[in-house]
NUKEFI-542264 format. One record per residue (C-alpha): residue number from 1; chain; x, y, z; residue in three letters. Coordinates in pm, whole numbers, m for minus. Each point is the difference from the previous one (the first is absolute). Layout:
BEGIN
[NUM A [X Y Z] ALA]
...
***
This chain:
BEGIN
[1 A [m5447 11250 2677] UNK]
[2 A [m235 m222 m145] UNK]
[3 A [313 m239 m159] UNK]
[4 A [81 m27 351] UNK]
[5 A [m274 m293 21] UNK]
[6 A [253 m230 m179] UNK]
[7 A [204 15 248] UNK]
[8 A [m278 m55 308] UNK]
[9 A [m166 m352 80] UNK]
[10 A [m306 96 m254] UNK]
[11 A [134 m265 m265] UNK]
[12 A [36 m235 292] UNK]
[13 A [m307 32 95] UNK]
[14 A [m127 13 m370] UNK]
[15 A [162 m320 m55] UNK]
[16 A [m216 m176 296] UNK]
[17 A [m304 81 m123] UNK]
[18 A [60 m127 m300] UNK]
[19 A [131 m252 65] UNK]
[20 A [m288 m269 154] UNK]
[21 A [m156 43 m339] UNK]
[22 A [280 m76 m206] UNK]
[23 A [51 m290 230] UNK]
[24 A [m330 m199 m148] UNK]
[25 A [20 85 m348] UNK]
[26 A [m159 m209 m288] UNK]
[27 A [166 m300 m102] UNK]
[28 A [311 m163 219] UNK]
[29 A [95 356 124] UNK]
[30 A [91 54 342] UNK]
[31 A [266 251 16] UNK]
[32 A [70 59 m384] UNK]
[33 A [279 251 m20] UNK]
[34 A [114 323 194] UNK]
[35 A [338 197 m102] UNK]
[36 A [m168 241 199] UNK]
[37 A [325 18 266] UNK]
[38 A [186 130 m312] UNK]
[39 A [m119 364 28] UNK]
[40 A [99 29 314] UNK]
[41 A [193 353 27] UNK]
[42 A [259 m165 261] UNK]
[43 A [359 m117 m80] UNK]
[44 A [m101 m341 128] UNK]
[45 A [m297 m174 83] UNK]
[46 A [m169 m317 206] UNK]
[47 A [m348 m133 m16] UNK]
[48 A [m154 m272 198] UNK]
[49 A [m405 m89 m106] UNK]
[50 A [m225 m263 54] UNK]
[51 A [m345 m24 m29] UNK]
[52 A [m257 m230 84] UNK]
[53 A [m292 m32 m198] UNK]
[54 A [m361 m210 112] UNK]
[55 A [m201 m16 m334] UNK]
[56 A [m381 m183 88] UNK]
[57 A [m125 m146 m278] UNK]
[58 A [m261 m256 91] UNK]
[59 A [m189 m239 m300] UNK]
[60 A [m367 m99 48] UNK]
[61 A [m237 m197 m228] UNK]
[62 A [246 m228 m86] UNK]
[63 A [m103 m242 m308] UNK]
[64 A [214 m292 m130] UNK]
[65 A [12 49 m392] UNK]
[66 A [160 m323 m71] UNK]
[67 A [m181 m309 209] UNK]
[68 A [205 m242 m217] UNK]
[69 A [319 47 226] UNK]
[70 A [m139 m158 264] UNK]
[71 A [m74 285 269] UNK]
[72 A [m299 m71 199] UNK]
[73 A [m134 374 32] UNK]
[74 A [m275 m168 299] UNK]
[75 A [369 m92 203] UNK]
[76 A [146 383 m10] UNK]
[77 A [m81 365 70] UNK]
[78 A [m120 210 m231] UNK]
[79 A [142 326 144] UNK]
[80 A [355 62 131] UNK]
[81 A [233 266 72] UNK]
[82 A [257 4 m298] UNK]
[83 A [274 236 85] UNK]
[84 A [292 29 239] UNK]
[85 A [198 289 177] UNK]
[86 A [343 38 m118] UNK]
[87 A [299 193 78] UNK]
[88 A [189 229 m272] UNK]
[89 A [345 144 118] UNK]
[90 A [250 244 m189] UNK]
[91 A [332 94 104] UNK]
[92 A [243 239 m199] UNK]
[93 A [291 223 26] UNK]
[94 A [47 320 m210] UNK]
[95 A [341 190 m49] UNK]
[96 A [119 292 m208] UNK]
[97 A [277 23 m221] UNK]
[98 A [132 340 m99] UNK]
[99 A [m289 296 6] UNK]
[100 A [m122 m183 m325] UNK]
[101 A [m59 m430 54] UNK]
[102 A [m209 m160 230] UNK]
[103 A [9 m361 59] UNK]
[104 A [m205 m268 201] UNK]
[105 A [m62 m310 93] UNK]
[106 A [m263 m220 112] UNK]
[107 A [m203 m309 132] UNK]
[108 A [m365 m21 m25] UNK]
[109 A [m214 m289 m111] UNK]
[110 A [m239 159 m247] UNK]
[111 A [m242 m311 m103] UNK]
[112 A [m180 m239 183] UNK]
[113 A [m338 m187 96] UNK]
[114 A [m122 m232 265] UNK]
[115 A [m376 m177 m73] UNK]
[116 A [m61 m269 271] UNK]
[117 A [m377 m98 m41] UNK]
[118 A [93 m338 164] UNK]
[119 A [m80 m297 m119] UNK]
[120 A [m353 m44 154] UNK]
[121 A [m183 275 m264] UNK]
[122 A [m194 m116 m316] UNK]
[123 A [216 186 m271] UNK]
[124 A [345 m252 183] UNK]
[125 A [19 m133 m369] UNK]
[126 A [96 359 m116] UNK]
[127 A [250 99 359] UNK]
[128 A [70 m110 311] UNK]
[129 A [267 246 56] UNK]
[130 A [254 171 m213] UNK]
[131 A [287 220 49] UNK]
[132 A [237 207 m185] UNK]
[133 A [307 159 162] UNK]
[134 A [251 258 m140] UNK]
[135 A [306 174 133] UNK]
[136 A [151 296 m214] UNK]
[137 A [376 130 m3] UNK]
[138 A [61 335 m187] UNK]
[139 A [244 242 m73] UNK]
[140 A [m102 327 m161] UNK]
[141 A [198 384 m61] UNK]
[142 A [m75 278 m151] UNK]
[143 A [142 318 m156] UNK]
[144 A [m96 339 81] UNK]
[145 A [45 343 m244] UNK]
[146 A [m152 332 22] UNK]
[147 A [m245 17 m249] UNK]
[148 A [m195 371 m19] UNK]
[149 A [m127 90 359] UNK]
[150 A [81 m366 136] UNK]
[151 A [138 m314 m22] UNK]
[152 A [m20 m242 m237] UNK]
[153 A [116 m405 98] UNK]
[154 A [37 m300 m210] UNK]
[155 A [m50 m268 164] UNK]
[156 A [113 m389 m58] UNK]
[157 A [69 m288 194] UNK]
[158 A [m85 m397 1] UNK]
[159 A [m145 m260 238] UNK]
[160 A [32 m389 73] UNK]
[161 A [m283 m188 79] UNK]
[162 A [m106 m357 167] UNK]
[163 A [m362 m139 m20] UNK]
[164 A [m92 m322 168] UNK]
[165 A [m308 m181 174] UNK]
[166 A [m241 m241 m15] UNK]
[167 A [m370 m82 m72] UNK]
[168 A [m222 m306 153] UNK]
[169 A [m322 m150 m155] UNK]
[170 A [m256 m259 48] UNK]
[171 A [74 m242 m343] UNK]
[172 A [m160 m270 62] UNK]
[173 A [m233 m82 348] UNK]
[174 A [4 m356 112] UNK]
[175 A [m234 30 218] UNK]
[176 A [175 88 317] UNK]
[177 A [m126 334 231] UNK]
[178 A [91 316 m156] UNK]
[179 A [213 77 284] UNK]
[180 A [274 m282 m96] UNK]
[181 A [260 30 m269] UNK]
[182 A [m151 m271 m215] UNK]
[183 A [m19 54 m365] UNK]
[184 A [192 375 22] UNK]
[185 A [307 57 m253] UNK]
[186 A [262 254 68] UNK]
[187 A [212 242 m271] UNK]
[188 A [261 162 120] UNK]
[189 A [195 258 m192] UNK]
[190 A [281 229 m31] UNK]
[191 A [197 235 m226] UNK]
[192 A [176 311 m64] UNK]
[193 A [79 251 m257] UNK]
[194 A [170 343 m10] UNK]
[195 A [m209 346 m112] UNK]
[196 A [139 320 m66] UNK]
[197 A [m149 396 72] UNK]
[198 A [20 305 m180] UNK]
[199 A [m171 346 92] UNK]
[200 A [17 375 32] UNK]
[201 A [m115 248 260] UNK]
[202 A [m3 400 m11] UNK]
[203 A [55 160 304] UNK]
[204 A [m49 395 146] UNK]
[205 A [93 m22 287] UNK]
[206 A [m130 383 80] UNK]
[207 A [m369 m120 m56] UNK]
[208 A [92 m344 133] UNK]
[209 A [m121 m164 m301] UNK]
[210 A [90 m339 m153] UNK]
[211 A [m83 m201 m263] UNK]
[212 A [118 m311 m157] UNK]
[213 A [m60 m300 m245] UNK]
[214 A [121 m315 114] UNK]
[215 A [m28 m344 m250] UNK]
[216 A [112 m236 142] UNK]
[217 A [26 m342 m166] UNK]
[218 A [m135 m373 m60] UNK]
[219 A [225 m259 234] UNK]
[220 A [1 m310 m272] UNK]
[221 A [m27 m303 239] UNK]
[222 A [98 m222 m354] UNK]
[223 A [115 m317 238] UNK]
[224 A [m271 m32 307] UNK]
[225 A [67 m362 151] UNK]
[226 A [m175 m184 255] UNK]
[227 A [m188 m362 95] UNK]
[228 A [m333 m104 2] UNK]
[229 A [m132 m242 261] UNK]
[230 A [m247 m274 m16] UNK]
[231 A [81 m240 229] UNK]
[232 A [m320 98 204] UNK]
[233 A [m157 m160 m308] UNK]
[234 A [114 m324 60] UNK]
[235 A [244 101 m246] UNK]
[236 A [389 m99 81] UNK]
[237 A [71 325 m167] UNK]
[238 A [236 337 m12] UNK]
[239 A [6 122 m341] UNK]
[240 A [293 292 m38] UNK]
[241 A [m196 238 m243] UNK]
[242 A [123 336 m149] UNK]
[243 A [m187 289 m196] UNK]
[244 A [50 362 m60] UNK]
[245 A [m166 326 112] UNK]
[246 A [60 394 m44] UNK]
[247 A [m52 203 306] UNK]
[248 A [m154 311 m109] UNK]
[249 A [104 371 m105] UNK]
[250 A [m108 302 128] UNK]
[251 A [m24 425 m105] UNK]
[252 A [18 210 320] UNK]
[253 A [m101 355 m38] UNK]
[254 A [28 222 358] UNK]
[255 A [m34 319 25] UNK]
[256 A [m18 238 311] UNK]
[257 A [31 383 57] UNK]
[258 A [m38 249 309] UNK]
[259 A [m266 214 m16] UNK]
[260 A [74 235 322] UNK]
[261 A [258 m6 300] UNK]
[262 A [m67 m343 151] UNK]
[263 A [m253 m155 m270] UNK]
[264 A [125 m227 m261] UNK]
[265 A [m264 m183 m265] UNK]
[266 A [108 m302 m140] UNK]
[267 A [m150 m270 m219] UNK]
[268 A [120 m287 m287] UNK]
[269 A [m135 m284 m268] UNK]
[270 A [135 m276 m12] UNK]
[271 A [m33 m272 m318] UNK]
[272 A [108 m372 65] UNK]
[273 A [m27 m284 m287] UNK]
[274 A [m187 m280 197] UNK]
[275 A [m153 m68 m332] UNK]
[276 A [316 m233 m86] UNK]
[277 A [m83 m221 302] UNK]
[278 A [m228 m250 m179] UNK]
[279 A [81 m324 54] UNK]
[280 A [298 m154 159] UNK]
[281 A [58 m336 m118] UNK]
[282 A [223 m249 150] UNK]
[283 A [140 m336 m186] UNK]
[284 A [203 m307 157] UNK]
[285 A [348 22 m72] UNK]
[286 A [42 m278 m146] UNK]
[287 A [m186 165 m313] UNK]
[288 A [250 299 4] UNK]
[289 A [136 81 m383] UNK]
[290 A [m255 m247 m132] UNK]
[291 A [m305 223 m48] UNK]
[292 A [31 404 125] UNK]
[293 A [m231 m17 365] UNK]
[294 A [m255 256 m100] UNK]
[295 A [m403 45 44] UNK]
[296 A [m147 m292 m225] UNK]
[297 A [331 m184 13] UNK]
[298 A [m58 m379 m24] UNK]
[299 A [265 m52 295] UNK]
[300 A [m192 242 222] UNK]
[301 A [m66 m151 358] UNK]
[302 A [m112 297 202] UNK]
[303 A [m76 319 14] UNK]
[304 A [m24 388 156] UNK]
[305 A [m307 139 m111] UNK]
[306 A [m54 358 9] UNK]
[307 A [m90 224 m306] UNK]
[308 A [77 322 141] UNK]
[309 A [m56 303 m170] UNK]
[310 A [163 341 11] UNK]
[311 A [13 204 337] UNK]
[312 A [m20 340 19] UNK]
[313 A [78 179 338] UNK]
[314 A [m105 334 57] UNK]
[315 A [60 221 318] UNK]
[316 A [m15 361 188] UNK]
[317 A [55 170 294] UNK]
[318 A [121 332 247] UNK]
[319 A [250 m3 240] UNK]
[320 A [45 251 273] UNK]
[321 A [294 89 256] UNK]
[322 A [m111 52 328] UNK]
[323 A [315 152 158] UNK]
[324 A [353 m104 11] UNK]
[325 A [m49 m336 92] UNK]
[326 A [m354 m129 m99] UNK]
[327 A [m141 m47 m375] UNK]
[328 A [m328 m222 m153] UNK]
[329 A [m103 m90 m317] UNK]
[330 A [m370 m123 m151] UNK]
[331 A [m19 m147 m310] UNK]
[332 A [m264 m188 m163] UNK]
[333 A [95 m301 m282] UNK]
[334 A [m207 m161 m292] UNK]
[335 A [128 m322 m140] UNK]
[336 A [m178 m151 m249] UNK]
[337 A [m56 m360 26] UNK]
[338 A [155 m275 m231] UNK]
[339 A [m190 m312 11] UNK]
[340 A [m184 m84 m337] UNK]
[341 A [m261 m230 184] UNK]
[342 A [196 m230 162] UNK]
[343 A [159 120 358] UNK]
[344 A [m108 240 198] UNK]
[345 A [232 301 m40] UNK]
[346 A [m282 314 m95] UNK]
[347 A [42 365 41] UNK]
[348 A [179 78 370] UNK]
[349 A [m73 344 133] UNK]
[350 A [265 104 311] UNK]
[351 A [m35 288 233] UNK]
[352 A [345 66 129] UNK]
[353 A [194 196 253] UNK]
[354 A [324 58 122] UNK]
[355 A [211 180 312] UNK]
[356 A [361 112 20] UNK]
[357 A [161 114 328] UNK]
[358 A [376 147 m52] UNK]
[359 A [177 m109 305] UNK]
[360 A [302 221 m132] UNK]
[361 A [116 81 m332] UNK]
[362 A [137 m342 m42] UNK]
[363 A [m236 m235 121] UNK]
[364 A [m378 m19 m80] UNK]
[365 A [m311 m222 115] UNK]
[366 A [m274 m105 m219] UNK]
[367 A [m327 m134 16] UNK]
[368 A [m238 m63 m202] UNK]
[369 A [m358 m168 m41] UNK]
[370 A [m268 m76 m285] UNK]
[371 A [m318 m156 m42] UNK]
[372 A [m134 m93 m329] UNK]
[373 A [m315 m166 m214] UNK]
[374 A [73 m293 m186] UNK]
[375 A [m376 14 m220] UNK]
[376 A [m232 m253 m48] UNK]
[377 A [m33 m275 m297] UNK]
[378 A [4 m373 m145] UNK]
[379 A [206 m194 m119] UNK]
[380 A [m23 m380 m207] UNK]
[381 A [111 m167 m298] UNK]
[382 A [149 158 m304] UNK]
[383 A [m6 m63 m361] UNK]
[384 A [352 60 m169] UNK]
[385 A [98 m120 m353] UNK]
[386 A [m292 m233 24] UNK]
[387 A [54 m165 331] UNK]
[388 A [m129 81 357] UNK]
[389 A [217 57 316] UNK]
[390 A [m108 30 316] UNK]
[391 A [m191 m304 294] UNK]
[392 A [m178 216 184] UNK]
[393 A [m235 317 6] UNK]
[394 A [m90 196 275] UNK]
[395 A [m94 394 86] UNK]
[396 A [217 225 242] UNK]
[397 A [m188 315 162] UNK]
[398 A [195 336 58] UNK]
[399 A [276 m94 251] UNK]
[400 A [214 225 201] UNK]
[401 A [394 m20 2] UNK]
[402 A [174 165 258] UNK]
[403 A [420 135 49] UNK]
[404 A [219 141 229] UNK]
[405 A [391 107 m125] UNK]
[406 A [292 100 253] UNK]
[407 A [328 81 m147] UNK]
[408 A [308 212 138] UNK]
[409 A [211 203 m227] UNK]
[410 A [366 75 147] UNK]
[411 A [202 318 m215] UNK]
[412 A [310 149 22] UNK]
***
């Protein structure tokens, strides 16, 4: 009876709780990736999600580290509210072929980031604002076999991917109030690349156990184009610029098992190379072919600074069914942080949970909530290969982040 659970809105409600951590990973993730829809047990499948997310990081002892610029630190604030809300949705559609292929497909915008210090703060030389926006198409199957007491499925698919946005910047101040657009250049960017995914899961359906390995792949962004304005310089200038950038890999482990009628455990670690996200250097295009547009490059105008290093995600939880229609979900997620010194992405610890209400046995309800710790810490110039990076230093206390998930899941 206990297999029955797959069947029940446990997962769904699993899959809520988990989800607001997931949502404010290390790095650019917002969504990452979720083939999650492709173990559904129905013929065919429908999910609607979107979550929003409210992380609350606020900077405070704010030093310019780099007076030459020109940024009067006496004219600006030396604490500020860094972060914005932002909204991640996923929408996919699951069908079965045969008793032994799966297939779906999906929408979800996995990365992401919003900063908006404004341009009245003493570190403007390093951000005004900046933001990153992705949207993800994906197709992905599988084939199931019996394999000893349950079911073994290869898994394989590949994804299409778009990145663009835009960061601001004090570059030079010419004396006007910080509140005016004087002196502030503008990059904007975009690209796109195509990843691939490859996995395997184990299934018993009898114990309703799962677990699978998921790798999914780099997305090489080899031709990222864009402009950079500085005609708030006094400068009569739009400079078309290019540059390159890898969005990262990732290892997903999950794992989940029922333990008695109505209890499921479930838990997963999750590996994702940030550490490839140094620096991403744009050059005008003008200087394409001539040199290669790389960190140190003579024709380098600009720059994404970000030396990430590797995230690791780790998570756990029960789930319980209620009665026929009502299910919930805990779970509790580490992630470790990836900033090197310079950002403010430290360790995140989320506290999640997670409802399901079956209206029948085609239609369910979901809601789900999470409120998390984003840890205290510093951050200020770095020293790489002999040179620093990085206007500003400043100090962030523990901050709260907060998220709240609705989804509907239609089967038939």
């Amino acid at each position: 009876m206990i297999g029955k659970i797959f069947k029940n809105g446990i997962l769904a409600a699993v899959a809520l709780a988990a989800l607001g951590g997931a949502a404010h990973a290390g790095g650019l993730e917002r969504g990452g990736y979720n083939i999650d829809l492709l173990f559904d047990p129905s013929d065919y499948a429908f999910e609607s999600a979107v979550t929003y997310v409210n992380p609350q990081r606020t900077l405070n002892n704010i030093r310019d580290t780099d007076p030459s610029d020109g940024n009067p630190s006496s004219r600006r604030n030396n604490d500020v509210r860094s972060t914005e809300g932002y909204w991640v949705p996923r929408i996919g559609f699951k069908a079965s072929i045969g008793d032994a292929i799966d297939c779906m497909a999906d929408y979800s915008e996995p990365w992401g980031a919003h900063l908006n210090q404004g341009p009245n703060w003493v570190g403007a030389n390093e951000n005004i604002e900046t933001k990153i926006d992705s949207e993800n198409y994906s197709a992905t199957c599988s084939y199931s076999f019996y394999a000893g007491p349950g079911q073994l499925r290869i898994i394989g698919g590949g994804f299409y991917q778009e990145i663009s946005g835009f960061q601001e910047r004090l570059a030079a101040d010419l004396g006007a109030p910080p509140s005016s657009r004087a002196g502030i250049g503008r990059l904007d960017l975009e690209g796109d690349g195509w990843g691939w995914r490859a996995g395997i899961a184990y299934e018993i359906e009898e114990y309703a156990l799962r677990t699978s390995l998921v790798y999914n792949s780099a997305v090489n962004l080899d031709n990222v184009t864009g402009t950079l304005d500085l005609t708030q310089l006094g400068v009569p200038s739009v400079v078309p610029v290019f540059g390159s950038a890898k969005m990262p890999g990732s290892l997903d482990l999950k794992f989940q098992t029922g333990i008695a009628p109505g209890w499921l455990v479930f838990g997963g670690v999750k590996w994702t190379d940030w550490s490839q996200l140094q620096r991403v250097v744009f050059c005008p295009e003008v200087t394409r072919g001539l040199a290669a547009c790389r960190s140190g490059s003579p024709t380098e105008r600009t720059s994404l600074d970000l030396f990430y290093r590797d995230g690791w995600t780790i998570s756990g939880g029960v789930g319980h069914k209620f009665d026929e229609q009502w299910s919930g979900a805990l779970s509790l997620t580490w992630d470790r942080g990836v900033s090197t010194g310079l950002g403010t992405h430290t360790d995140t610890w989320t506290l999640g949970a997670g409802v399901s209400y079956a209206a029948n046995e085609n239609v369910e309800l979901r809601v789900g909530g999470a409120v998390g710790l984003l840890t205290s810490g510093s951050s200020g110039p770095i020293v790489r290969d002999g040179k620093s990076y990085g206007r500003a230093a400043y100090d962030f206390d523990n901050d709260l982040v907060t998220a709240i998930s609705t989804s509907l899941k239609v089967k038939f």
